[in-house]
Every structure is written in structure tokens, then in C-alpha cells.
N, C-alpha and C positions, 0 to 999 in steps of 0.2 A: 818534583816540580818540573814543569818543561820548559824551558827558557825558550822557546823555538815562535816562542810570541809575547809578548807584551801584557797580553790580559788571558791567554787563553792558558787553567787549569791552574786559575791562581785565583786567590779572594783578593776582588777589587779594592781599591785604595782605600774607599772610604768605608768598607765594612766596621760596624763596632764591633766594640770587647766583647767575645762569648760570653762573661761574666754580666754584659750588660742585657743580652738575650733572654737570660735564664732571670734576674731580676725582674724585668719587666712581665714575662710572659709567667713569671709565677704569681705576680701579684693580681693577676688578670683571674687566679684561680677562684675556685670558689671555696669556703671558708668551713670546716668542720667543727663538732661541738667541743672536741677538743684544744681547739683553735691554730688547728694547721690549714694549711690550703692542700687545693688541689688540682694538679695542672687539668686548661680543657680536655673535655671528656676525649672529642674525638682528635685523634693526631692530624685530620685533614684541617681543621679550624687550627690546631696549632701553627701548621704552615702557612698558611694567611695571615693568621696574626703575627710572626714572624717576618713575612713577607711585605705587612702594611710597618710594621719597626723598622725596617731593612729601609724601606722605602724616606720616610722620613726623616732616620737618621743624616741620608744621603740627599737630600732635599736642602736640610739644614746646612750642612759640610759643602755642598757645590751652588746654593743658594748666592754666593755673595764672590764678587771679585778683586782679586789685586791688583793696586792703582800705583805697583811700582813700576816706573816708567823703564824701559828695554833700553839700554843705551848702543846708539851705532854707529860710526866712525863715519867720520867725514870726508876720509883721504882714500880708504879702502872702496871699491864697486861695490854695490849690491848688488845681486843677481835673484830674480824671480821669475820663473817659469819661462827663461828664455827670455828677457830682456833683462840687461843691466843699467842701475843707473849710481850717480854721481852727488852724492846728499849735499856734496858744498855748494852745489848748485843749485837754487831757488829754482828752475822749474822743473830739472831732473826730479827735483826733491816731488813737489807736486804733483809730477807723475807716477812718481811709486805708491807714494798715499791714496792718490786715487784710485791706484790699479789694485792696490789692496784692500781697500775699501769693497771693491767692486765685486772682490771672491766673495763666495756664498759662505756663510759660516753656519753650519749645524750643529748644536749642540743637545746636551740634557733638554727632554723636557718633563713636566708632570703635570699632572691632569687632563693627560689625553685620555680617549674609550678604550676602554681593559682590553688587554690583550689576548689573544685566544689562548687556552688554559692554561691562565693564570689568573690572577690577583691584579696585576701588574697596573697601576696607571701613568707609572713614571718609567725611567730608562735612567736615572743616575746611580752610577756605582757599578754598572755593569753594561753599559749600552758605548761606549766608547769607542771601539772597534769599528760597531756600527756606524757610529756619527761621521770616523774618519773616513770609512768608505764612501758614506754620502757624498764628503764633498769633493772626493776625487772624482764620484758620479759625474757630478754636479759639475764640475770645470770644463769635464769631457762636454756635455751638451751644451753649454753656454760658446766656448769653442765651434759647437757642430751648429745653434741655431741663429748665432748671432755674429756679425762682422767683424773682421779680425783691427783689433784697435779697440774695443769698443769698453765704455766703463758706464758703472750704474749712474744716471741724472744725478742721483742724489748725493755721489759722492762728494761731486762739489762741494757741497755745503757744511760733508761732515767735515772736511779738512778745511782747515784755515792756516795762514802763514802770516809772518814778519815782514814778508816779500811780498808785494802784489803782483801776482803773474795773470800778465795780458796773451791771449790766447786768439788766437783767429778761428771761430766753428765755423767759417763758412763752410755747407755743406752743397754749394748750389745758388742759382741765382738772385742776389738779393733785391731785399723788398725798395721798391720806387715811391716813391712818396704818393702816388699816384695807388698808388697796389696793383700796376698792371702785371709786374713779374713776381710773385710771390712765390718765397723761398720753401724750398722742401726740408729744410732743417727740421720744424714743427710736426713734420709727417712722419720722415726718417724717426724721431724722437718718440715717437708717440707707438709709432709698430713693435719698435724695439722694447720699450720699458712694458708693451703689453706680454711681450714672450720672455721679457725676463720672470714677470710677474707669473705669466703661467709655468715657467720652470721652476721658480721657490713653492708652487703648489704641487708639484707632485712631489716635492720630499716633506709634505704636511704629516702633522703626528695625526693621521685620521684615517680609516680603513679603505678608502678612497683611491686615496694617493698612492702611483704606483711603484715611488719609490721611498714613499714612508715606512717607516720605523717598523709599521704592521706586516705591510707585504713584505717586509727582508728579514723577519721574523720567520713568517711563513715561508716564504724559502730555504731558510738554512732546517728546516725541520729533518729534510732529505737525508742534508747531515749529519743529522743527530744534535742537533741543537736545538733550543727549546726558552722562549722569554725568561728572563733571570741568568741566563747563561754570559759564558763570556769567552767573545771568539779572536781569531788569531787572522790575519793577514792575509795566509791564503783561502782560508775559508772563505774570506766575507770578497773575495776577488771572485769565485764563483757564484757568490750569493748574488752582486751583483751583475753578472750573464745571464744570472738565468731570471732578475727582474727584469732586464730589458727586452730579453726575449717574451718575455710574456706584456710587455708594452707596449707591442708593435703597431699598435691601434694609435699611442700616443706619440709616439718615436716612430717617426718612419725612416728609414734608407739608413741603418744604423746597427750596427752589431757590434757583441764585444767577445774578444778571442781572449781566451785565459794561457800561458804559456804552462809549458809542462818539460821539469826536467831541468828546470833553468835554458829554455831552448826552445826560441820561436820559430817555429817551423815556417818558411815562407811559405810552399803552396797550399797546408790548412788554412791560412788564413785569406788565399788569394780563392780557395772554394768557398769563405764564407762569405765576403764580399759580393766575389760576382754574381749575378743576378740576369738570369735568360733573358734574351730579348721579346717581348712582347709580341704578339701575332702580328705580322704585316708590317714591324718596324724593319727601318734598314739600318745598318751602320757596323764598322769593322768590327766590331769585337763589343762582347757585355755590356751590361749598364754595371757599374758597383755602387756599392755599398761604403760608406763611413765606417770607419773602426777604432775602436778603444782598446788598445793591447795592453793586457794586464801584467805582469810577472813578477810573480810570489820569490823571492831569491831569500838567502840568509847569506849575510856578511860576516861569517866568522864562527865561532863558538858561543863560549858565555859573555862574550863580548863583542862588540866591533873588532873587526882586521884593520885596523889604522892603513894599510894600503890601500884599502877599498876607496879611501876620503877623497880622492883625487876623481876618481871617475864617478863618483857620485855628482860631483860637484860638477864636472864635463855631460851628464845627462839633466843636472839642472838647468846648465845653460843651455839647452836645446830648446825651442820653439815648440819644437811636439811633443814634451814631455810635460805631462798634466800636473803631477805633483807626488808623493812618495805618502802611502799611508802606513806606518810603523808606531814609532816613538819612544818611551824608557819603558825597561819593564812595569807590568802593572800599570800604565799613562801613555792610552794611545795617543797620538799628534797627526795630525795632517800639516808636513813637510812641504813649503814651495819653493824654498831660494836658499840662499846663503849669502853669510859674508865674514870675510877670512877664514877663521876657522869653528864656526857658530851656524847652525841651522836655523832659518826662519821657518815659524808653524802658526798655524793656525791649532786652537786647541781645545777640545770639545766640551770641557771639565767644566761646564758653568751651568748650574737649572734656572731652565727661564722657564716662563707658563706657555703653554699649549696654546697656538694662534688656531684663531679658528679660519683653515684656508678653503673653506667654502661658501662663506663670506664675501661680496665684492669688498674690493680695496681693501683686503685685511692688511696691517702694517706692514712693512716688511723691512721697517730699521732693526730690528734682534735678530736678522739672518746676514746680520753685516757685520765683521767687526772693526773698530779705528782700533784697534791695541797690537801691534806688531810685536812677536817675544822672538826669543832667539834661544839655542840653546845647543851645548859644546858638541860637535860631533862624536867627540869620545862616551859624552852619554846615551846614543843613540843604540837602541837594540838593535842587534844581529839580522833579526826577522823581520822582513818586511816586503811589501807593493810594490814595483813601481809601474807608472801609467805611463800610458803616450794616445797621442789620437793624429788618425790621418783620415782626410776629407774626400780623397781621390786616388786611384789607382797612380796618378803621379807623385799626389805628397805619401804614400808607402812606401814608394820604390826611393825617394828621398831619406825618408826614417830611419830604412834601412842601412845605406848610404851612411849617413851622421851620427847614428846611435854604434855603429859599425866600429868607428872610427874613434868617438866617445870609449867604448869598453879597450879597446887595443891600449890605451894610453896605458892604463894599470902594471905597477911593478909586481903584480902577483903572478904567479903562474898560472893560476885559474882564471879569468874571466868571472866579473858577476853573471852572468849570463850570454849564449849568442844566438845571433840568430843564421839559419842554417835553411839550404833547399832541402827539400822534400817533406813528409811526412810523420807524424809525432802519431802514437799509440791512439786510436779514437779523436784524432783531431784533438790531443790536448783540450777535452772540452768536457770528461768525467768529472764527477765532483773527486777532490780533494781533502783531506787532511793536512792540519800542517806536521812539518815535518819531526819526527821525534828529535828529542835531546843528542840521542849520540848518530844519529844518521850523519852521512858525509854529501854534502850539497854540492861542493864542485867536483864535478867527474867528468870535463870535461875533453874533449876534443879540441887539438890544440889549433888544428885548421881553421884559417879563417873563413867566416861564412863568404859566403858570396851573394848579390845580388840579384834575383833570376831579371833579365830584361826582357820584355816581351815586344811583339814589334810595332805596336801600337802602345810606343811610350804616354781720526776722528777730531777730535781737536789735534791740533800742531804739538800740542807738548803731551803728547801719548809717549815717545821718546825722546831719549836725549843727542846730541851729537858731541861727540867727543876731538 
């Protein structure tokens, strides 16, 4: 078994009893005059049939959620993706609800269009990995397309409180009774929910979509990976580079650098960035490119390194850190925050049905969730993601800076990772494997990096408070 991932080269959680396998699929046989059966003829229909058992079992089992409420301390910070707040506080409080609300949540679906070969029309029981990378995806360009502050319309309404929190949206000049000056709030509002809306369709379960279930399927082929499979953390960190790269029609001025080695190389990522200047343009230096830095790391052995917990918790609170996809073995999560010594995740383990996002205004309350969980960082697997995104050749040279600064805190001798000048092996940008069971992950250089500078710088009682 590899512990070196959470789902990968292990039977997903909700697999049934072999015993229950061979039951069903012998009954399926056909019946002799002796009165025995006989499994189907051809072994390719047995694995279908297998596969549509598989599927349903896992339908059933992640079909339905639990409605025990997370409980979080009132006195303690939260911290989520770079902002902390204050739960005894009625509007800190409302701001974190909504700003939770506001994350994309991807989960199981079933009864989308079969997958290419396979059977397949669901993803529960084995698509996990997947989902969490979605929405690390997914935070990165909500980040990259929309304004910083910004939460879904709707969240308002999921979250309700004890407290009546009055709020000023002035966004701009308000309306005169008159209507001579009317307000750009309804404008502002209205651009924005349209590109939120068009980023929940590209992670649609539809062949379409460029960062649906289909196309990251079809990507990890490369790999050696195949629908029904079940991948590991740094796999699906490649999977998805090489979906945005092949997006570039949908995503423009955006790239995503996969780290290698535990070890961000600054100038790979300052050559994937930049971007020549245009014929007949003027100005000191490149245009660049947005980036999403990936880095696939393992926190210890068969376990977590409990020194790790400190600096984990110092790159959650960073503002450029997207969110962390890992989770328990066997039970991926998508990580965004903490509080005390408890990880906040979003959690992919629920089958909802297949929206259809080509559709106008198809729903998009099941791509949100009000249920905040939490869970001990001691149970947190070894292996894992983590993200960051910078918008400008000045917020990298920041990143660098604070994520720098972030890793040094740690009483380990290794660093989770660093980031360093010069060049990585093929621009850390081959696909990967994750890493075997007995490989040694920190080998690092005890040197700190350096900098290069350049001279053109849902309901309210979802939980409890304690």
C-alpha cells in the first residue's frame, strides 16, 4: 500500500464487500439444467457490470449528508485563506460565513455523459482527488477573475444570524430620487455574478468544460491513469497545468508552475510568466502572466510530522495561498483555514446529480456549500498540494518574500519546501508520480532562498460556538 497519497493505490472508502461482488454478479448469471448459474459469458460485460455495482453501491453511500453541526470556538481566530476572523463577533462572524459560502464546492456527481473508456457515469468512490483539485482550481481563478474582497450575491441569503448586521455596499454614487446619478452597484454586481457563473461552468460534469471531470480524466491518461482510478496529490497538481494550458482560449494571461523536488525555482517560473512584448509596443520590460504555484510536498512518513503544524498554519494565513488539497488516507479534503489545532475543509464525499451547465442559468446552489467541518491536524495525511496564486510580477516577488518567511518559522530541520534562484530539471514542468512509500522528501539545502529583484519592481446554526 502507498501511503504517499490518500486515495492513490488503495480501494476507495466506499468500495463493497468482495463477497458482495460475486453475489450479485453471479446472480446476474444465466441458469443451467442442472440448476447452477453461470457467470457472463464475456469477461468485458462482467467489468461493466461490476462497474455499474461499483457505481451504485457509491451513489447510495455518498448519496446523503451529515447534519452534525462542526463546533468552533468563539475566543480562538479563525483563519481562511489569509484572512482571520473573530466568531464572538456578529459581523466578523458574517463575514466568514459568507466568505465560505462564496468557495466553489465540487463534489461527486452521477449521471453525467460516460466517460471515455469506460462505463463510468458517476465519479463517487474514486473521483475524490479530482474534486479536491477542482477546487483548488477553482479559488485560483475566482482570485485571478474577480475582485479582491469579492463574495457570491447569494451568499447573503444562505447565511442568516441572531445578529442583524447593517452593512454599507456603497459601491459608488448613490441613486437621487430624481435618478440623475445612478449607482454602478447593479452593474458592478451583475459583471461579476456573470463570470462567476461562467467559472462554475467550466468545472461542469460535461465534455465541454475545460475543467470538468472529463477533460482531467483525459489528461491524467499521460500518466497512466484511466476513469475508475484513483490519484494522489501530485499527480492531479499536473493534471491540472496541463488543463489550463490547453485552456488558453478560456483563461487567458494565466499559467500554472508545478514545483519539483520540494523546490520552486524562481527563474522557471519568471520564464513562464513573461510574455514578449508585442510588435511596436513600448515599455521597460515584458508583459507577464498570473500564476498558480503548485507544490506537491509530504509532511513526514506514515503520518504527519507534528512540527510541520505550525508552518502549515503560517502559509494559511497568507493571502496568496489558495488552499491545500490532501486530506486522511483514503478521504481526500480540500483544506482552506484553521482554528487552534483543527483544519477547516471543504469535502468532496457527497453525490449530487449532474447540473446541466449548458443550460442558461442552470442552478448553482449545489456548487456552494453552508457546512463548515473541521478536522484534527493530526489526522491529516503526509501527502499533499499546496497552492498559491500571484497576479503580477510584483505580487511574486511578494509571495516569495512571505511564503519565505512562512517556511523558516518551522523547528524541523528540513523545510516543507523552498523556494530558490535558478533552474529546476525541465522547468519542473514533466509529469510526475507521487512519491513511493519509502522515498525521502526533504533533501534539502539548508540555504535560505533568496528573492531575485529585478529592476523594474448556510443557515446560521450549520455550527456551533463554544
Amino acid at each position: 500500500m502507498n501511503p504517499s497519497s490518500p486515495c492513490e493505490g488503495q480501494s476507495p472508502e466506499g468500495d463493497p464487500p468482495d463477497d458482495w461482488f460475486h453475489l450479485s454478479t453471479m446472480s446476474l448469471g444465466t441458469q443451467g439444467s442442472d440448476g447452477s448459474r453461470d457467470d457472463p459469458e464475456e469477461p468485458e460485460e462482467r467489468g461493466r457490470l461490476k462497474s455499474k455495482l461499483v457505481s451504485a453501491w457509491n451513489n447510495v453511500k455518498y448519496g446523503w449528508s451529515f447534519k452534525s453541526k462542526a463546533r468552533f470556538s468563539k475566543t480562538s481566530p479563525l483563519t481562511m485563506l489569509g484572512q482571520s476572523y473573530l466568531l464572538s463577533r456578529g459581523v466578523e462572524r458574517e463575514c466568514f460565513r459568507r466568505a465560505f459560502a462564496t468557495l466553489l464546492w465540487l463534489t461527486y456527481r452521477r449521471g453525467f455523459p460516460q466517460l471515455d473508456g469506460s462505463s463510468l457515469t458517476t465519479d463517487s468512490g474514486w473521483g475524490c482527488m479530482l474534486r479536491s483539485g477542482q477546487m483548488l482550481l477553482a479559488q485560483g481563478l475566482l482570485q485571478h477573475l474577480l475582485p479582491p474582497g469579492w463574495t457570491w450575491l447569494s451568499a447573503n441569503h444562505v447565511s442568516k444570524d441572531d445578529i442583524e448586521v447593517q452593512e454599507s455596499r456603497s459601491l459608488g454614487p448613490e441613486v437621487t430620487k430624481k435618478g440623475r446619478r445612478k449607482s454602478i452597484v447593479p452593474f458592478l454586481e451583475s459583471r461579476t455574478e456573470v463570470t462567476h457563473r461562467r467559472v462554475v461552468s467550466w468545472f461542469g460534469d460535461h465534455p465541454i468544460a475545460p475543467f470538468g471531470l472529463h477533460q482531467l480524466v483525459e489528461q491524467g491518461t499521460s500518466s497512466g491513469k484511466k476513469a475508475g482510478d484513483w490519484y494522489g496529490p501530485s499527480i492531479v497538481a499536473h493534471i491540472l497545468r496541463k488543463a489550463v494550458d490547453a485552456a488558453s482560449a478560456e483563461v487567458s494571461n494565466l499559467t500554472v508552475y508545478v514545483a519539483q523536488d520540494c523546490t520552486v525555482y524562481i527563474d522557471d517560473v519568471v520564464r513562464l510568466c513573461e510574455r514578449p512584448l508585442s510588435e511596436g509596443s513600448t515599455g521597460p520590460s515584458p508583459a507577464w502572466k498570473s500564476v498558480i504555484i503548485l507544490v506537491p510536498v509530504r509532511l513526514g512518513g506514515e503520518v504527519l510530522n507534528p512540527t510541520y503544524i505550525k508552518c502549515v498554519k503560517n502559509l494559511l494565513r497568507l493571502e496568496c495561498c489558495i488552499g491545500i488539497i490532501g486530506g486522511k488516507p483514503k478521504h481526500s479534503l480540500f483544506f482552506v483555514g484553521y482554528q487552534d489545532e483543527q483544519l477547516l475543509y471543504l469535502d468532496p464525499h457527497y453525490s449530487q446529480s449532474t447540473v446541466d451547465i449548458t443550460q442558461d442559468n442552470f442552478p448553482l446552489e449545489s456548487f456552494h456549500c453552508k457546512c463548515p467541518r473541521k478536522i484534527a491536524f493530526s489526522r491529516m495525511d503526509p501527502s499533499c498540494t499546496i497552492g498559491f496564486y500571484a497576479k503580477s510580477q510584483k505580487e511574486f516577488e511578494l509571495l516569495c518574500s512571505a511564503v519565505s518567511t512562512a517556511l523558516s518559522s518551522s523547528t524541523e530541520k528540513y523545510p516543507i519546501f523552498t523556494i530558490a534562484e535558478g533552474q529546476g530539471q525541465d522547468g519542473g514542468q514533466e509529469d510526475e508520480s507521487d512519491a513511493p512509500p519509502n522515498s525521502v522528501t526533504h533533501i534539502l539545502t539548508k540555504d535560505k532562498a533568496r528573492l531575485r529583484r529585478t529592476n523594474n519592481s448556510n443557515s446560521m446554526d450549520e455550527f456551533v460556538l463554544l
